[in-house]
C-alpha positions as CSV (number, residue, x, y, z in Angstrom):
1,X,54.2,-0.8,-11.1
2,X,51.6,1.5,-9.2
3,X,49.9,2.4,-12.0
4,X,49.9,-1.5,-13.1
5,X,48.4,-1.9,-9.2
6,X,46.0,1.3,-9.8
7,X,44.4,-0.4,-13.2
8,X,43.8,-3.5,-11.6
9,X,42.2,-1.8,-9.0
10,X,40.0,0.7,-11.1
11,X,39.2,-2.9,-13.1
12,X,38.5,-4.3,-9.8
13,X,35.7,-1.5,-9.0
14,X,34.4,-1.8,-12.3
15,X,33.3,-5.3,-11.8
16,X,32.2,-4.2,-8.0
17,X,29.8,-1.9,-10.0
18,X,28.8,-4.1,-12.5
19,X,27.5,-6.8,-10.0
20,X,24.9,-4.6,-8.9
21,X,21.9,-3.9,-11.0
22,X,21.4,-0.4,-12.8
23,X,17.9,0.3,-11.7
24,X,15.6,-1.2,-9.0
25,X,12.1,-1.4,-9.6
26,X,10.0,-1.9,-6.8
27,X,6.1,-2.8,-8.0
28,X,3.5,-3.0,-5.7
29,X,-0.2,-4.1,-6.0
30,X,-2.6,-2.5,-3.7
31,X,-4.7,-4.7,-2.0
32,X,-3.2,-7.7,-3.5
33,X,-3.6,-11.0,-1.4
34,X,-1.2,-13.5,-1.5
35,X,-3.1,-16.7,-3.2
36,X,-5.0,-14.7,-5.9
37,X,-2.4,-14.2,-8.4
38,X,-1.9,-18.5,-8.4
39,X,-6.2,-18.5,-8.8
40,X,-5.2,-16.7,-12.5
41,X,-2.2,-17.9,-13.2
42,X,-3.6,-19.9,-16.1
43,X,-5.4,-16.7,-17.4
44,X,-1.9,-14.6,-17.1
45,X,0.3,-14.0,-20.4
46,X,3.1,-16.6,-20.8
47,X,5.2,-16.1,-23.7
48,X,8.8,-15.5,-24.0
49,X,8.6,-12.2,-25.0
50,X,5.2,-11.5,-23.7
51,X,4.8,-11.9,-20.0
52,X,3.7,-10.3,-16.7
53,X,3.4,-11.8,-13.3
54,X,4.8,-15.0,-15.1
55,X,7.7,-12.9,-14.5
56,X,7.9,-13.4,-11.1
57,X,5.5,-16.7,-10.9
58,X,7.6,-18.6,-13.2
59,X,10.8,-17.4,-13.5
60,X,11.7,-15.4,-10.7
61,X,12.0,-15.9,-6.5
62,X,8.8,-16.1,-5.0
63,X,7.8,-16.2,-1.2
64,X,4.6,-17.6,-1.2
65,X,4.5,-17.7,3.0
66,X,4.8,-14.0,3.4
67,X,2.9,-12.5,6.0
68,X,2.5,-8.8,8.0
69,X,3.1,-8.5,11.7
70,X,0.7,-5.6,12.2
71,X,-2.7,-5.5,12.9
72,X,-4.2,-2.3,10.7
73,X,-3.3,-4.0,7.2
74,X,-4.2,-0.6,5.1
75,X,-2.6,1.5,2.0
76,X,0.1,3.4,4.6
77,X,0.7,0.9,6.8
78,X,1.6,-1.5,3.9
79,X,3.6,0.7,1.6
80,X,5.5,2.3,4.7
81,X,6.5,-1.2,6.0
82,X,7.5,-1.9,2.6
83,X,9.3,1.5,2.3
84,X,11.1,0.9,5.9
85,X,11.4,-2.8,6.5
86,X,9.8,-1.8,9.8
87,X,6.9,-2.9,11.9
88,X,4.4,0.7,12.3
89,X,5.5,0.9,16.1
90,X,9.0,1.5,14.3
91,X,7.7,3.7,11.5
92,X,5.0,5.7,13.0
93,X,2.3,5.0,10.6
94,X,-0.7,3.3,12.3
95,X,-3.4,3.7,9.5
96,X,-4.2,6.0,6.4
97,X,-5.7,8.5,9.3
98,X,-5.0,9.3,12.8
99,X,-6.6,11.4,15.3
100,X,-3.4,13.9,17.0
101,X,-4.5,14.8,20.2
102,X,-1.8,17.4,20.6
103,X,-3.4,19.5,17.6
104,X,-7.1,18.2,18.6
105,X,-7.3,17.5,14.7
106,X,-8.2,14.6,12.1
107,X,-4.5,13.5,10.4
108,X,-4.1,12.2,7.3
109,X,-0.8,10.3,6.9
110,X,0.9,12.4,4.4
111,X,-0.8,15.4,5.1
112,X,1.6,18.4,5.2
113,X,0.1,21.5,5.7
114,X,3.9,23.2,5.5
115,X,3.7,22.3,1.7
116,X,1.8,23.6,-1.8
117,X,0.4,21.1,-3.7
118,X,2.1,21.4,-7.9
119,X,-0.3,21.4,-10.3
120,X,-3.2,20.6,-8.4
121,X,-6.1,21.4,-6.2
122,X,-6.3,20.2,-2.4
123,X,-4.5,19.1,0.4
124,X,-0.7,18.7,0.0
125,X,1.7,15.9,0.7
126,X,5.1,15.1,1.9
127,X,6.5,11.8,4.0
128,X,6.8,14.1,7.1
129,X,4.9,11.5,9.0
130,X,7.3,8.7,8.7
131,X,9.5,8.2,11.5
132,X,12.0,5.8,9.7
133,X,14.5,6.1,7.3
134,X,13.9,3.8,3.9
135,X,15.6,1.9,1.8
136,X,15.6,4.6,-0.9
137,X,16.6,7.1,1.9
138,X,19.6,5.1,2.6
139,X,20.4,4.4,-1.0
140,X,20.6,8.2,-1.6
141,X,22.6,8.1,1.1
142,X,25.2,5.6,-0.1
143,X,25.5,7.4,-3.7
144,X,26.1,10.6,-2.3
145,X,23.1,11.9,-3.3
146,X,23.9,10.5,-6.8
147,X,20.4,7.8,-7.3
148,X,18.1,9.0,-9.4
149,X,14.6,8.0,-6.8
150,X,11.5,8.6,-8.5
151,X,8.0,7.2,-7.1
152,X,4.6,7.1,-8.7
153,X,0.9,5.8,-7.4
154,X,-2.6,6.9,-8.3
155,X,-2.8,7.3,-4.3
156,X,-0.5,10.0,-2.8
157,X,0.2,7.3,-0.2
158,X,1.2,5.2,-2.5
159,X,3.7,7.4,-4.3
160,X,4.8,9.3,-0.9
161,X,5.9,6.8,1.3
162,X,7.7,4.0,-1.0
163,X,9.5,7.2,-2.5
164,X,11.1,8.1,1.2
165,X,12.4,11.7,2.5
166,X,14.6,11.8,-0.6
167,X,12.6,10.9,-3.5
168,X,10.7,12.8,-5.5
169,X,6.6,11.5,-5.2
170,X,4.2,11.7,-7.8
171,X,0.7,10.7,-7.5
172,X,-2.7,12.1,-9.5
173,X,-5.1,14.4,-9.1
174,X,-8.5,12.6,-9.5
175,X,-10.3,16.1,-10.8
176,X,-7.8,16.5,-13.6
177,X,-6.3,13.1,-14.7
178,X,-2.5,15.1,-14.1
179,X,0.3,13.5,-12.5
180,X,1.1,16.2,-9.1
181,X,3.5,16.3,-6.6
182,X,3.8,18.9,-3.6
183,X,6.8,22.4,-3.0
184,X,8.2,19.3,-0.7
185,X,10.0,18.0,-3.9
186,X,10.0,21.0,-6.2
187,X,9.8,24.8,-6.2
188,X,8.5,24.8,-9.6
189,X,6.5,21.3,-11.5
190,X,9.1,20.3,-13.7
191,X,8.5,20.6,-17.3
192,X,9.3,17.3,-18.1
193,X,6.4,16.1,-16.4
194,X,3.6,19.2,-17.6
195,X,5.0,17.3,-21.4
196,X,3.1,13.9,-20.0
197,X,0.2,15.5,-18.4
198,X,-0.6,17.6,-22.1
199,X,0.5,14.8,-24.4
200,X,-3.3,13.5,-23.9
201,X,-2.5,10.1,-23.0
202,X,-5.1,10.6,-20.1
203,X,-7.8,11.5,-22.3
204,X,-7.0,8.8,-24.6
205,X,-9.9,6.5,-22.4
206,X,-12.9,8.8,-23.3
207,X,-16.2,6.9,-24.0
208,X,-14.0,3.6,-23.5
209,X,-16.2,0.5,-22.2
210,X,-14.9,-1.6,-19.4
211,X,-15.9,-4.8,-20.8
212,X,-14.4,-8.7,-20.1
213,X,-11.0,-8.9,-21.8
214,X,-11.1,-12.5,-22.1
215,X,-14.3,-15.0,-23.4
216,X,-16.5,-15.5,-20.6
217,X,-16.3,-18.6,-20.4
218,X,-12.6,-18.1,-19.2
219,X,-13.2,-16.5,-15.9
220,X,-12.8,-18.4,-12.4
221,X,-15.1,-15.8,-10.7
222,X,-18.8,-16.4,-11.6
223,X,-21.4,-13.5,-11.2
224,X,-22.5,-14.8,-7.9
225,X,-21.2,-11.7,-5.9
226,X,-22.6,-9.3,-7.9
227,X,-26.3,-8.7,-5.5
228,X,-23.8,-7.5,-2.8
229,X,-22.2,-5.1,-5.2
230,X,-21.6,-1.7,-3.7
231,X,-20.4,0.1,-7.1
232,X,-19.7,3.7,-7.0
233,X,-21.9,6.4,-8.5
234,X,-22.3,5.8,-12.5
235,X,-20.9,2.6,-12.1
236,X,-23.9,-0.8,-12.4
237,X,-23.6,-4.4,-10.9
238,X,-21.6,-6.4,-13.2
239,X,-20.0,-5.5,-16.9
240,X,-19.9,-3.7,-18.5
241,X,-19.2,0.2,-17.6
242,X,-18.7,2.7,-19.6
243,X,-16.5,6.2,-18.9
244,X,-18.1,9.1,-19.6
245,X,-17.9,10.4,-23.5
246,X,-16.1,13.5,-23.0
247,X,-13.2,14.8,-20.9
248,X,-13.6,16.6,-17.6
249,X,-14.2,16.1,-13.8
250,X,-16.3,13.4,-13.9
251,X,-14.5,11.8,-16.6
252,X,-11.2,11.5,-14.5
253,X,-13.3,10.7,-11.3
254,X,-14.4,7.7,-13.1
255,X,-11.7,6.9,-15.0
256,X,-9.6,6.7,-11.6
257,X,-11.9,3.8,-10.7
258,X,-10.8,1.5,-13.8
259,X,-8.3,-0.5,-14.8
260,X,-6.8,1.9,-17.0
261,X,-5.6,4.7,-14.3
262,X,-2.6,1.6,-14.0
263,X,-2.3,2.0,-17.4
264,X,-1.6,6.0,-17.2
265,X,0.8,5.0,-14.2
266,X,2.9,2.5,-16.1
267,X,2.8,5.1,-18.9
268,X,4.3,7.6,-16.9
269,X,6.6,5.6,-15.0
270,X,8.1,4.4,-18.4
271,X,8.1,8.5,-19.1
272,X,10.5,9.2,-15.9
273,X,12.5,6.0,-16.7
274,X,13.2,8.1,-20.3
275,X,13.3,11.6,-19.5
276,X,15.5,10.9,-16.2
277,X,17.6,8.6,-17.5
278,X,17.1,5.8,-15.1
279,X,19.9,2.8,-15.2
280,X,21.9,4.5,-17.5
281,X,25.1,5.1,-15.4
282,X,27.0,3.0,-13.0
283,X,24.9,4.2,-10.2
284,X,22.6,2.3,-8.7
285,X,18.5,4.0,-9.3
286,X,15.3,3.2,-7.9
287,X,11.5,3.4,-9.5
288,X,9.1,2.4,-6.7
289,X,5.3,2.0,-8.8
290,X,2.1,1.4,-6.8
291,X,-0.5,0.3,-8.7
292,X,-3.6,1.3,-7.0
293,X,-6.9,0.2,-8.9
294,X,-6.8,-3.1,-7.4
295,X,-7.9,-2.0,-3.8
296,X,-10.6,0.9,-5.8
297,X,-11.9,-2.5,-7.7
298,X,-12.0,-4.7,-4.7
299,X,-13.7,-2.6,-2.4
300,X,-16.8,-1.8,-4.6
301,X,-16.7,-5.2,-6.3
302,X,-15.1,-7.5,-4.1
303,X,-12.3,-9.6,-4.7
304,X,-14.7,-12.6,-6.1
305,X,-16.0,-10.5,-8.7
306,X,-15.1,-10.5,-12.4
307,X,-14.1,-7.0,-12.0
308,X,-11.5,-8.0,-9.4
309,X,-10.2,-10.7,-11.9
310,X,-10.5,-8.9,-15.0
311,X,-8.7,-6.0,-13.5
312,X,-5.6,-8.0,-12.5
313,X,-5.5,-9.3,-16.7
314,X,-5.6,-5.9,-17.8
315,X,-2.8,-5.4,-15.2
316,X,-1.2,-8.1,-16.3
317,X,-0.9,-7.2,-19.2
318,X,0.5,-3.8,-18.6
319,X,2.8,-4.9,-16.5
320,X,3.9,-7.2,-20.1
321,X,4.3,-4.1,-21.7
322,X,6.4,-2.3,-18.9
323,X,9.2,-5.3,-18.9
324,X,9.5,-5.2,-22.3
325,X,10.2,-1.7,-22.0
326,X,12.8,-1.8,-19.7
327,X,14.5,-4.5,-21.7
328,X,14.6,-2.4,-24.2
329,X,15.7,0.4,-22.4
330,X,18.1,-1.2,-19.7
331,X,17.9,-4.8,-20.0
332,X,16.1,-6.7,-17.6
333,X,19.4,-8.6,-16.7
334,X,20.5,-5.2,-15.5
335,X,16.9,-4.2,-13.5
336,X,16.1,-6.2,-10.3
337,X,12.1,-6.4,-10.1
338,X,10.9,-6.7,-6.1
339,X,7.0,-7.2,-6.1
340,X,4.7,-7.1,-2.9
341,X,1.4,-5.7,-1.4
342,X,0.1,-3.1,1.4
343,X,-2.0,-5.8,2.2
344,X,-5.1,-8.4,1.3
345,X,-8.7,-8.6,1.5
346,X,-11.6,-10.8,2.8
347,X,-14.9,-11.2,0.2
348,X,-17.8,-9.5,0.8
349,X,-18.9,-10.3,4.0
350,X,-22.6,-11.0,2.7
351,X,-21.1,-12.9,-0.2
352,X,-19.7,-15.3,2.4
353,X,-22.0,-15.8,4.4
354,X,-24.0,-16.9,1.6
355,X,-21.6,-19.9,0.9
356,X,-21.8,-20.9,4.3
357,X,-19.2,-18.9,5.9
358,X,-19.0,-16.5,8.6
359,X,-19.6,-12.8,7.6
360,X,-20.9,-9.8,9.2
361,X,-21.5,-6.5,8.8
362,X,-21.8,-4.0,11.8
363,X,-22.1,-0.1,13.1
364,X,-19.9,-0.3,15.4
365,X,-19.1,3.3,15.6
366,X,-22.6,4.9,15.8
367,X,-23.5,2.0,18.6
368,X,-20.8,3.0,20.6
369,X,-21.5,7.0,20.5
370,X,-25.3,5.9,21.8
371,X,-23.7,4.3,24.8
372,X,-21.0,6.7,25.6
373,X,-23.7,9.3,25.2
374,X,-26.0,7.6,27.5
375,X,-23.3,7.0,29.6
376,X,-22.2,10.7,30.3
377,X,-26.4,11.2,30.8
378,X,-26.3,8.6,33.7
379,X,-22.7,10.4,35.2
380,X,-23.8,13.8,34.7
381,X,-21.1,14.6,32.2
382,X,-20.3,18.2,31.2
383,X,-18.7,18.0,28.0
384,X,-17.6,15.8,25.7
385,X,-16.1,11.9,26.5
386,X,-14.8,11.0,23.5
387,X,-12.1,13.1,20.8
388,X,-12.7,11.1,18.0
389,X,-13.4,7.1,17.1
390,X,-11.3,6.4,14.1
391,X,-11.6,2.4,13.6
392,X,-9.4,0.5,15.2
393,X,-8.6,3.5,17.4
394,X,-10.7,5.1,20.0
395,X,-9.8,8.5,22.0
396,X,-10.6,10.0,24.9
397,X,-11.0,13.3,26.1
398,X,-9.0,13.2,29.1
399,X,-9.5,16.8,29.7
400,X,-13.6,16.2,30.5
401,X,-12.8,13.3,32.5
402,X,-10.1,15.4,34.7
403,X,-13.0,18.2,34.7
404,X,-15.2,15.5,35.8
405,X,-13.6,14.0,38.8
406,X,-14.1,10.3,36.6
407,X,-11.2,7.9,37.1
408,X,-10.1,7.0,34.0
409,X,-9.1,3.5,34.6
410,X,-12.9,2.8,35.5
411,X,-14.2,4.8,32.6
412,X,-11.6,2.9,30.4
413,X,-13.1,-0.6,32.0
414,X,-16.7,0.2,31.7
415,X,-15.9,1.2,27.6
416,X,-14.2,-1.9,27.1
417,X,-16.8,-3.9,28.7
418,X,-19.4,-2.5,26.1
419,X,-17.3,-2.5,23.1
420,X,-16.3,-6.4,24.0
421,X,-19.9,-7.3,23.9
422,X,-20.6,-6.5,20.4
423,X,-20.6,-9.2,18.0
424,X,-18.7,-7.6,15.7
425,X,-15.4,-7.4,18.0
426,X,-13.0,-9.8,19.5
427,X,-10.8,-8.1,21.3
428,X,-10.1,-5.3,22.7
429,X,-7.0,-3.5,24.3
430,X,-5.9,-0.2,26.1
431,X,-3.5,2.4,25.2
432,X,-2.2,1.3,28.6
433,X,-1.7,-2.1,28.4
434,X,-0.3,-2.2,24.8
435,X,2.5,0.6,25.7
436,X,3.8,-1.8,28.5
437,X,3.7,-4.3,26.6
438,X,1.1,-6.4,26.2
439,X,1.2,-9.8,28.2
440,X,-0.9,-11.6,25.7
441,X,1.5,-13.8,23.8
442,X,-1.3,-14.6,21.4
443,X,-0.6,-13.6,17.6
444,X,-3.3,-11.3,17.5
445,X,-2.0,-9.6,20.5
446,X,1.6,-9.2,19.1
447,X,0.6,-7.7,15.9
448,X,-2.2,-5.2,18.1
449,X,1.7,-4.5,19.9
450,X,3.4,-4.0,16.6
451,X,0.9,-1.0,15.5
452,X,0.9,0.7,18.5
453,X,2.5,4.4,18.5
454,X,1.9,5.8,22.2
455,X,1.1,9.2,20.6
456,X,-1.0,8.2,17.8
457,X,-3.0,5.4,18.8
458,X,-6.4,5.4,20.8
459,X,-6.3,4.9,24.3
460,X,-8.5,2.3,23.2
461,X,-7.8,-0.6,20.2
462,X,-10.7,-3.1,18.8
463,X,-9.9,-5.9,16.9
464,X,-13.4,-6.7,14.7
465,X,-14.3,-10.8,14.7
466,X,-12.8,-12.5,11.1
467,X,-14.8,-11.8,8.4
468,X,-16.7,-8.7,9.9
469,X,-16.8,-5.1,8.8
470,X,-17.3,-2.7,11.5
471,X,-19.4,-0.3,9.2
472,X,-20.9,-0.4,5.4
473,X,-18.7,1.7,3.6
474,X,-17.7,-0.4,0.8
475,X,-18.6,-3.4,-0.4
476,X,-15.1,-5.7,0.7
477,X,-12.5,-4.4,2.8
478,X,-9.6,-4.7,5.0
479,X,-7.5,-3.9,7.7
480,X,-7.8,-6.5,10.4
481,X,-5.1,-8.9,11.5
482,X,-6.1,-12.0,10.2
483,X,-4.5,-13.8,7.3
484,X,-6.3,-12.8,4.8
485,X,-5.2,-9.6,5.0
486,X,-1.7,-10.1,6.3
487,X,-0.9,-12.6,3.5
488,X,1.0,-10.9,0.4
489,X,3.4,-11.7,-2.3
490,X,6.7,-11.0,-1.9
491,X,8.7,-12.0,-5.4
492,X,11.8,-11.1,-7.0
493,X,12.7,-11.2,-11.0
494,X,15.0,-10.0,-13.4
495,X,18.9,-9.3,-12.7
496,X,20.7,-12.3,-11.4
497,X,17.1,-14.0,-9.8
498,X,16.5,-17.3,-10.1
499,X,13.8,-19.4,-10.9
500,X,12.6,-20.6,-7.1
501,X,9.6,-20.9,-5.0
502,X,10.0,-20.7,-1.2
503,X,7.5,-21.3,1.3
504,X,9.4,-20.6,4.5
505,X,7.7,-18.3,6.4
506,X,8.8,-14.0,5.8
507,X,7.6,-10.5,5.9
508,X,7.3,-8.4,3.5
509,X,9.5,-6.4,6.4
510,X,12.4,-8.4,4.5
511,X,11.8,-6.4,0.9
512,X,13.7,-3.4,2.2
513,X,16.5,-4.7,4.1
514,X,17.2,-7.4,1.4
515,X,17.5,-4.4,-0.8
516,X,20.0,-2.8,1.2
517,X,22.0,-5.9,1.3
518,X,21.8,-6.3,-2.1
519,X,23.6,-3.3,-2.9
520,X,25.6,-3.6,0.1
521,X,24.4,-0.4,1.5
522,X,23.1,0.9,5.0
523,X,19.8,-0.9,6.0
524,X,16.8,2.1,7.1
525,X,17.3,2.6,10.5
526,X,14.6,1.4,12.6
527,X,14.3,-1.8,10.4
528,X,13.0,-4.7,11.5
529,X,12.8,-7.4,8.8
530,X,15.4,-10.5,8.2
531,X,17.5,-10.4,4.9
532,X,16.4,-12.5,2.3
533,X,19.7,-14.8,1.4
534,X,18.3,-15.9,-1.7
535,X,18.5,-12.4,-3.1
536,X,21.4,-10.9,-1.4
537,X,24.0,-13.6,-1.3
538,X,23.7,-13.2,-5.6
539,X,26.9,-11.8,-6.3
């Protein structure tokens, strides 16, 4: 009789195990706002065998009302929130670069100066700046160690933070076209990866032309944003644009600013899936991809452009060949697919204006060190005033104010006075104010609150006006708080998912801890997202 009793239990954790997927793939699309996927839907592949975000658009769960609650929408922010299921005031990243006062020193967030770059030349990385657990963290956790947690971006953000403390990051070296990580993952680059990086798959793009993949006459964008173009070096206003016709530095530096750097990504993504054996045991693994050549193509296009569009075909249809791939490999019934952003994007602000909108584009920074200058002539200053201004963050050198005899709360009043009468900003808010808690209940104010780190954010914040740019170096970008850069997909496929559009509105906050739930697993620890019930009530 107990060993009748101990089959039916081992049966009984068998089918525990087998209602939770092998492998979870978490794909994210940098700079990917949350309506532009619907403007191409028409455009998108759509056959049964043969399709990619008509994976999620028509047969998956998609939360079409999905919104950030942070002000800085940028690559970090995103992918850590994402990572975490926390706001940044949780998970300590407040842009892609800080100033640390402590250090008097420029950060980047996932510089780690403690670690060797593998394979590759400059700084190194690691996810020592995040100050949360994430859902990978606590999936590793859960297992015992036992989940296989890989992570791969163009963008060393991209890769770091999705992959979490315990993951192993891989991101690529622009100079070289390899796939790196840092000594924080590996002693020694795995071999299994140096195969990839000498099979010549990234030299398989030589003296390739980035032409339109579809008849022109096919395209929603028109070529009317194209005389506000800011296109890198090499690179023209409008199609095509070639790569160079050899391999080498500048090959890879251009190549890294075409669609088909997503291509390498997906190629080596499916590589790890093989060579690691992802989903292939009753444990539970996790594949986070960032594609990255979205935000690269929107900021010296725009989003309006045909660039923008035909970039997002071209991933399309790579993402096409990924799920086939894991069909193949794993099943797709036996893969759940979560899809978001970092964040979205406003046109070119010159572009808008043209239609009859509002757009500007400012100097924001340079103005303000005339006036700050001007303003230590006038008060006799010794020394500098300011650390460092690193948009939306200003610092202050409270060491030459002390040395001064200024009071800081005047000083602080008199900067925000100037700063508030530029037309490029809207608001503006002190180090102060925002770590008591700010008593604006406005939703500007609250998201301002929810990126605030008391010893990473300037003792002063600016919020620019919509539609501005607070300098001119790109042609679109991001980063403010207004919905067009705080609205992001946030879709599920694959698995047991549905077929269901939901326009409540959620955070992609909710991707991680929906995960966790999910698997019924520990949710990262400084979360702050709601579960999503249509995802993990599907037992």
């Amino acid at each position: 009789m107990k060993k009748f009793f101990a089959l039916l239990a081992l049966i009984a954790s068998a089918n525990v195990m087998a209602e939770k997927p092998k492998l979870v793939v978490q794909i994210t699309v940098d700079q990917l706002r949350g309506d532009l996927l619907f403007r191409y839907q028409h455009n998108f592949l759509n056959t049964e065998n043969q399709k990619g975000f008509n994976r999620f658009l028509e047969d998956g769960t998609i939360y079409t009302n999905a919104h950030y609650r942070h002000a800085a929408t940028l690559t970090a922010v995103g992918h850590a929130t994402l990572a975490t299921g926390a706001i940044p005031s949780q998970h300590g990243l407040i842009g892609n670069n800080w100033y640390d006062v402590a250090t008097q020193s420029d950060m980047y967030c996932v510089a780690d100066k403690t670690t060797n770059i593998l394979l590759g030349d400059g700084y190194s990385a690691s996810p020592k700046n995040l100050m949360a657990s994430t859902f990978s963290d606590e999936l590793h956790f859960a297992s015992n160690g036992k989940a296989k947690i890989y992570s791969v971006s163009v963008k060393d953000r991209g890769a770091v933070l999705t992959g979490g403390h315990f993951g192993k990051a891989f991101w690529m070296d622009k100079n070289t076209g390899n796939f790196v990580t840092s000594s924080y993952y590996y002693s020694d680059f795995p071999q299994w990866a140096t195969g990839f990086n000498e099979s010549g798959v990234k030299d398989s793009f030589v003296a390739t032309q980035w032409d339109l993949s579809r008849p022109e006459a096919a395209y929603v964008n028109s070529t009317g944003n194209q005389i506000f173009q800011i296109p890198p070096r090499g690179f023209s206003r409008g199609f095509p644009h070639q790569l160079p016709q050899e391999a080498g530095k500048e090959y890879y530096k251009a190549l890294n600013l075409t669609p088909y750097a997503d291509s390498l990504t997906a190629e080596f993504s499916k590589h790890i899936t093989t060579q690691q054996g992802l989903g292939k045991d009753e444990v539970t693994d996790f594949l986070a991809i960032s594609f990255s050549l979205n935000d690269y193509i929107g900021h010296n296009y725009g989003p309006y452009s045909r660039e923008a569009e035909d970039g997002l075909y071209r991933l399309d249809s790579v993402l096409a060949d990924l799920f086939t791939f894991l069909d193949k490999e794993i099943g797709l019934d036996q893969v759940l697919l979560a899809f978001s952003a970092d964040h979205g994007v406003d046109a070119i602000p010159e572009y808008k204006k043209s239609l009859g909108f509002a757009g500007l584009r400012g100097d924001v920074s340079n103005k303000f060190k005339r006036f700050v200058s001007d303003y230590a002539t006038k008060n006799k200053v010794e020394g500098d005033l300011l650390f460092s201004i690193r948009l939306p963050n200003i610092y202050i050198n409270h060491d030459t104010v002390a040395r001064n005899n200024l009071e800081l709360d005047q000083l602080l009043s008199d900067f925000t006075t100037e700063l508030a009468s530029y037309p490029e900003i809207a608001s503006v808010y002190s180090s102060k104010e925002l770590a008591a808690g700010t008593s604006k209940s406005d939703p500007i104010s609250q998201k301002v609150s929810n990126n605030f780190v008391a010893q990473r954010s300037g003792d002063l914040v600016v919020v620019q006006q919509t539609s501005t740019m607070t300098a001119s170096y790109s042609a679109a970008t991001h980063g403010s708080p207004y919905k067009y850069d705080t609205h992001v997909p946030v879709y599920f496929t694959g698995w047991k998912v549905p077929a269901q559009r939901i326009t409540r509105l959620t955070s992609p906050e909710d991707l991680a801890v929906t995960l966790s739930a999910t698997l019924d697993i520990g949710y990262p620890d400084k979360s702050t997202g709601n579960v999503l019930p249509e995802i993990a009530d599907l037992k």
